[in-house]
VMD Tcl script that builds the backbone (N, CA, C; Angstrom):
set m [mol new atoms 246]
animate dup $m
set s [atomselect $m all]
$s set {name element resname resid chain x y z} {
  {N N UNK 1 A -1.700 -2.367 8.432}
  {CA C UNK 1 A -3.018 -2.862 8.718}
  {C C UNK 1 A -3.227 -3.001 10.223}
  {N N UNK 2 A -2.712 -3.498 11.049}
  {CA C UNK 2 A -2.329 -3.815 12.238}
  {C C UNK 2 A -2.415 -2.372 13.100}
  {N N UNK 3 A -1.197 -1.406 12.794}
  {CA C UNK 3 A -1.491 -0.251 13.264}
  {C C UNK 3 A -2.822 0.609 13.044}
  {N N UNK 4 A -2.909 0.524 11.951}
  {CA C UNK 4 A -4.735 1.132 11.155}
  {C C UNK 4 A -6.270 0.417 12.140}
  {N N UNK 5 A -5.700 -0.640 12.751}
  {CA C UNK 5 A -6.854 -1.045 13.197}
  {C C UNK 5 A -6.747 -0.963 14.973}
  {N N UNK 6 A -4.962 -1.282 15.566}
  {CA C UNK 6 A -5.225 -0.398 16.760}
  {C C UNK 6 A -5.488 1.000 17.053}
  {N N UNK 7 A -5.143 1.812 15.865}
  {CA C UNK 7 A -5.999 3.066 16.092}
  {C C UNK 7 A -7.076 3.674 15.824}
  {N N UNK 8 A -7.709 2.429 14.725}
  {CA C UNK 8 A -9.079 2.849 15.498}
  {C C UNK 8 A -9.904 2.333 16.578}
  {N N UNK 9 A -9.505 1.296 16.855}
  {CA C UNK 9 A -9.862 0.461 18.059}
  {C C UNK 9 A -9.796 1.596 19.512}
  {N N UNK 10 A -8.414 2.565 19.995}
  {CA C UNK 10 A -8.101 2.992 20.772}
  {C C UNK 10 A -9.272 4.534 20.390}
  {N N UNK 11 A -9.385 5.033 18.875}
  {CA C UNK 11 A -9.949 5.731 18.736}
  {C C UNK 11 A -11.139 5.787 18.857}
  {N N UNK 12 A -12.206 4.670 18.872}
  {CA C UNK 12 A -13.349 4.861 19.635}
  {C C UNK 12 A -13.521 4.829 21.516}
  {N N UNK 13 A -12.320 5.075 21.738}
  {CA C UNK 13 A -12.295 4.378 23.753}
  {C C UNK 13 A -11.726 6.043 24.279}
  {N N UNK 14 A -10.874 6.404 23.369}
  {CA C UNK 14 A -10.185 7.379 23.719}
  {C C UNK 14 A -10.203 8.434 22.863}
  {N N UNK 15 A -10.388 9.824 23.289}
  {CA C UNK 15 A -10.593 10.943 22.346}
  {C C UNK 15 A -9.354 11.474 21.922}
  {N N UNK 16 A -8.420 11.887 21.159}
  {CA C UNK 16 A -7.119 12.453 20.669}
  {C C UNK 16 A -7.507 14.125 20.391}
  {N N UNK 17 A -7.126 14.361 21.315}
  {CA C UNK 17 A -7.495 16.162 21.751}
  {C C UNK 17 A -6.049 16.822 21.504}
  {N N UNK 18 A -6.176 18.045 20.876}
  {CA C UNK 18 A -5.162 19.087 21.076}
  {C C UNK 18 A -4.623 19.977 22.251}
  {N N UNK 19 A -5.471 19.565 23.429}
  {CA C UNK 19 A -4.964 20.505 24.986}
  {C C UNK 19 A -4.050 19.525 25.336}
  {N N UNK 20 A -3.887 20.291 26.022}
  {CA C UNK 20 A -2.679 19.986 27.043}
  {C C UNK 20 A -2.593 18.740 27.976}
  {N N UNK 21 A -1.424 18.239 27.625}
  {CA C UNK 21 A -1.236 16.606 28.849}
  {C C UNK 21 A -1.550 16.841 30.383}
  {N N UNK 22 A -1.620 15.853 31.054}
  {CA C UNK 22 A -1.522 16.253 32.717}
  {C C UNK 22 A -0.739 15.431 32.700}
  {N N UNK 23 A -0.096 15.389 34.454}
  {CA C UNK 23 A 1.082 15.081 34.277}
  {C C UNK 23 A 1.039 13.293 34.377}
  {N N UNK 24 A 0.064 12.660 34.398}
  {CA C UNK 24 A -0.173 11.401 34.219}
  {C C UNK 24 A -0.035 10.914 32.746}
  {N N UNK 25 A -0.267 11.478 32.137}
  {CA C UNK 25 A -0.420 11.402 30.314}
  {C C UNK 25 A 0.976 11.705 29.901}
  {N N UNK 26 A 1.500 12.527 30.269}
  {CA C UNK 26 A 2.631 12.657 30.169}
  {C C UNK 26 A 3.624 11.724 30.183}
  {N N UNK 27 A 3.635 11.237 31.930}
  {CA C UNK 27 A 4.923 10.064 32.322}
  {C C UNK 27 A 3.862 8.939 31.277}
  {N N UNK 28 A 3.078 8.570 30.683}
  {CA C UNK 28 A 2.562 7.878 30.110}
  {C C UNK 28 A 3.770 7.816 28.802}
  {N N UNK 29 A 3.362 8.866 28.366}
  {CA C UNK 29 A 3.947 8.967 26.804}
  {C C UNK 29 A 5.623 8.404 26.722}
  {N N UNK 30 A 5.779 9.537 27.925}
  {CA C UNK 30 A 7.807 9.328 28.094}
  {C C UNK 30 A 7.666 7.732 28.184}
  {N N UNK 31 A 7.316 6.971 28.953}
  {CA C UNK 31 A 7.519 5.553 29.132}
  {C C UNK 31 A 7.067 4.885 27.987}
  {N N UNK 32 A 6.254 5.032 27.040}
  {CA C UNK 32 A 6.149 4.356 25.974}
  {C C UNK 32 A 7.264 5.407 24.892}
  {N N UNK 33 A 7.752 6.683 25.237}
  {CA C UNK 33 A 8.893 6.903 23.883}
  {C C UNK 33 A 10.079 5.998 24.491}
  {N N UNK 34 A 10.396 5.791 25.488}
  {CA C UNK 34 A 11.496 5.129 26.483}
  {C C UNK 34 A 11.366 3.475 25.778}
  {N N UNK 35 A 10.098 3.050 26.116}
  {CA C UNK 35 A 10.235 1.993 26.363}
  {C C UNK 35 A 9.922 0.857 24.870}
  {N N UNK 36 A 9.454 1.515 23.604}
  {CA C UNK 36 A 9.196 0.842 22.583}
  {C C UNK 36 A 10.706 0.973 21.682}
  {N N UNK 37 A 11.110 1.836 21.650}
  {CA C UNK 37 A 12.630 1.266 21.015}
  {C C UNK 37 A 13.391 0.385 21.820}
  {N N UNK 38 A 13.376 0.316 23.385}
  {CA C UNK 38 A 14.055 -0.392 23.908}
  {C C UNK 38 A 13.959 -2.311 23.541}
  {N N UNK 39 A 12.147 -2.025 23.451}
  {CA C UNK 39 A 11.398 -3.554 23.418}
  {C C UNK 39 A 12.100 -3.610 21.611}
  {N N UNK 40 A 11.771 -3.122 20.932}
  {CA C UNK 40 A 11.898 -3.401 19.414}
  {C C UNK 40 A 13.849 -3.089 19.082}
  {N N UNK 41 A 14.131 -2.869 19.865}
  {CA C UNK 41 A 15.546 -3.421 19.902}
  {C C UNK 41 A 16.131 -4.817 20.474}
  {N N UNK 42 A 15.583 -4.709 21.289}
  {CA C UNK 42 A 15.730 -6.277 22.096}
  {C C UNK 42 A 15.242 -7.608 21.253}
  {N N UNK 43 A 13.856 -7.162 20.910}
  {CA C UNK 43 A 12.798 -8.139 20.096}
  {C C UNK 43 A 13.533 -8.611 18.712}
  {N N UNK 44 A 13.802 -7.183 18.168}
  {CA C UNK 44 A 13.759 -7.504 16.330}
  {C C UNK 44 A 15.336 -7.823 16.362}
  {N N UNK 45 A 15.527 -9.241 15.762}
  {CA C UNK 45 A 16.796 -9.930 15.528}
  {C C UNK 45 A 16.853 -9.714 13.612}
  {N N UNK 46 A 17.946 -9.962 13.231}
  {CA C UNK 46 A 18.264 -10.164 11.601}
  {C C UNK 46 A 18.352 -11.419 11.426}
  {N N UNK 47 A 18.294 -12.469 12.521}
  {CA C UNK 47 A 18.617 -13.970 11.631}
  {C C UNK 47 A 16.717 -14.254 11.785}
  {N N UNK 48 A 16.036 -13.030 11.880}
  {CA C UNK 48 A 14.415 -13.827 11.787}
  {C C UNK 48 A 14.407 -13.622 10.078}
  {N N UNK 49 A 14.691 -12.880 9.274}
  {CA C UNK 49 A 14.555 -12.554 7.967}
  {C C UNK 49 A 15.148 -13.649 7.732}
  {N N UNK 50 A 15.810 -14.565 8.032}
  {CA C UNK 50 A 16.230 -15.844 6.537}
  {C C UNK 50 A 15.501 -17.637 7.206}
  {N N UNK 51 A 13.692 -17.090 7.133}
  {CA C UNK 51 A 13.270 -17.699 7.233}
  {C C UNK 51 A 13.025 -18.418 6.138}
  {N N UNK 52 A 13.356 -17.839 5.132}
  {CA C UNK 52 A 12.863 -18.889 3.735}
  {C C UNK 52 A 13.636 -19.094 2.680}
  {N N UNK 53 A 13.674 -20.067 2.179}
  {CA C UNK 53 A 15.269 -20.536 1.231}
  {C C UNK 53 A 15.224 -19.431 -0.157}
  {N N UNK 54 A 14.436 -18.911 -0.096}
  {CA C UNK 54 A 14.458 -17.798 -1.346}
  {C C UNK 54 A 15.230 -16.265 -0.753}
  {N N UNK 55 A 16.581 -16.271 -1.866}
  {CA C UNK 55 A 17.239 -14.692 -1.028}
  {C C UNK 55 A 16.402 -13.446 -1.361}
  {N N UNK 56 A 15.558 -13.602 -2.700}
  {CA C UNK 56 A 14.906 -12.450 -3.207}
  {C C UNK 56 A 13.460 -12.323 -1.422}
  {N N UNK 57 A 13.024 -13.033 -0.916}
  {CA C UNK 57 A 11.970 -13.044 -0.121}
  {C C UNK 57 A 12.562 -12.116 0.848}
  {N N UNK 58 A 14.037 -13.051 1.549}
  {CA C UNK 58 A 14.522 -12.749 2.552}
  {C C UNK 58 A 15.032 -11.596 2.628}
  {N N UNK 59 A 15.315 -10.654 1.240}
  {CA C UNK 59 A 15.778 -9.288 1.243}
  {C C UNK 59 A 14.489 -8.481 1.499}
  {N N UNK 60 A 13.570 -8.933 0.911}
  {CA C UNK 60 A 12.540 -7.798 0.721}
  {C C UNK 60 A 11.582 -7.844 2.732}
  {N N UNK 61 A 11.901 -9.070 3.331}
  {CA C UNK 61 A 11.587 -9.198 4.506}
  {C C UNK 61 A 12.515 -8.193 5.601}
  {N N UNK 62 A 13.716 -8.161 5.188}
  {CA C UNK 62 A 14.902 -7.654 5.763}
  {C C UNK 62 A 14.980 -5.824 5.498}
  {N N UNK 63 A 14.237 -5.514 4.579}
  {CA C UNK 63 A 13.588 -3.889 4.595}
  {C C UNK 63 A 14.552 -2.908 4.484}
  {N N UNK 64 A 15.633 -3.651 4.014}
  {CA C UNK 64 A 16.709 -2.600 3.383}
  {C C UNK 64 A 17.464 -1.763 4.508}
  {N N UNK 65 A 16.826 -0.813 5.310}
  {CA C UNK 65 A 17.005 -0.378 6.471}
  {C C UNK 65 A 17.407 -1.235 7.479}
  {N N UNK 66 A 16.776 -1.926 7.871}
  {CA C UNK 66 A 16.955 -3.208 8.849}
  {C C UNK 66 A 17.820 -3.704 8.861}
  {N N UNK 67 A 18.430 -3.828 7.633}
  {CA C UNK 67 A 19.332 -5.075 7.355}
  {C C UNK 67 A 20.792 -4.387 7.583}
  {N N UNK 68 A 20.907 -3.036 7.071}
  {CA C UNK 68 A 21.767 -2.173 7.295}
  {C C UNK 68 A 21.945 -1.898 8.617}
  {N N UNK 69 A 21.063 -1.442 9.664}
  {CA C UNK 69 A 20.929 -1.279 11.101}
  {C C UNK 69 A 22.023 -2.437 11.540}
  {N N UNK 70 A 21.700 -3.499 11.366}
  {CA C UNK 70 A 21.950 -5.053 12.432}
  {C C UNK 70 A 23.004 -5.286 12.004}
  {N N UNK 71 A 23.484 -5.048 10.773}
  {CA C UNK 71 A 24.846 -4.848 10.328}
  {C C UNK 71 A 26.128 -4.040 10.727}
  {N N UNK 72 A 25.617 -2.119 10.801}
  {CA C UNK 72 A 26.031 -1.785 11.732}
  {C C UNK 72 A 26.910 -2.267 13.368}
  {N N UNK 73 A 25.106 -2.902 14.007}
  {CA C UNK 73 A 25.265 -2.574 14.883}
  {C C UNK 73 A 26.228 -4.214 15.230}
  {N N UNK 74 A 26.199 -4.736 14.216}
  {CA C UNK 74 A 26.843 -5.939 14.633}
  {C C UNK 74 A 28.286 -5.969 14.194}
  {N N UNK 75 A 28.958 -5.035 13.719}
  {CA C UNK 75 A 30.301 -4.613 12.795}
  {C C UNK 75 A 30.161 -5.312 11.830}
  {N N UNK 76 A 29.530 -5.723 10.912}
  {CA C UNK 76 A 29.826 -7.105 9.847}
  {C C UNK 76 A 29.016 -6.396 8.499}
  {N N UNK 77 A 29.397 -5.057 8.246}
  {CA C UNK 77 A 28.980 -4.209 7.502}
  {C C UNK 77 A 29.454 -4.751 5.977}
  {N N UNK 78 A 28.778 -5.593 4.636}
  {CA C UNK 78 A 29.762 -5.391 3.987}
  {C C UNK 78 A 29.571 -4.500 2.974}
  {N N UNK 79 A 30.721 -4.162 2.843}
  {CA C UNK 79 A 30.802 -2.302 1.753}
  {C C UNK 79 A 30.149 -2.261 0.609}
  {N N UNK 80 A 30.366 -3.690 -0.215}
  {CA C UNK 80 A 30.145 -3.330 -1.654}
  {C C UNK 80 A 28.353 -4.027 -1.548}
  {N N UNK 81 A 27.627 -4.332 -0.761}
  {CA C UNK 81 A 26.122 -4.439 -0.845}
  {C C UNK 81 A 25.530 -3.364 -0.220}
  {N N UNK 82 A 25.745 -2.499 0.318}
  {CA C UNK 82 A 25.767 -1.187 1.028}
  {C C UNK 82 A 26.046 -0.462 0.286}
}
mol reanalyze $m
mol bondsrecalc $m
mol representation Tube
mol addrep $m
């Protein structure tokens, strides 16, 4: 919903054309492909999902993917819920 409504918000300000970038649009793009995994790595923690005493909530908040990621990336993988 959120995304659906910043793009149309940006889509009435800004036209989304098929030509070609200049080179301003460009270093534009690279710095937002650069710079939004960096922010949403930093940002998105796994202890925000056990905001609520229900585990069925906190799994379905935790997005299956997610939960696996932070696990990973935190070594604390365990095998048999995976």
């Amino acid at each position: 919903m959120l995304v659906t409504t910043i793009v149309w918000l940006y889509r009435r300000k800004y036209k989304f054309s098929d030509g070609p970038y200049n080179t301003k649009q460009r270093i534009a793009l690279l710095a937002a492909a650069f710079l939004l995994p960096v922010l949403s790595f930093s940002l998105a923690n796994v202890d925000q999902m056990d905001a609520t005493g229900n585990a069925y909530a906190n799994e379905v908040a935790g997005n299956g993917i997610f939960s696996f990621a932070a696990a990973a990336r935190r070594n604390e993988l365990d095998y048999d819920k995976f």
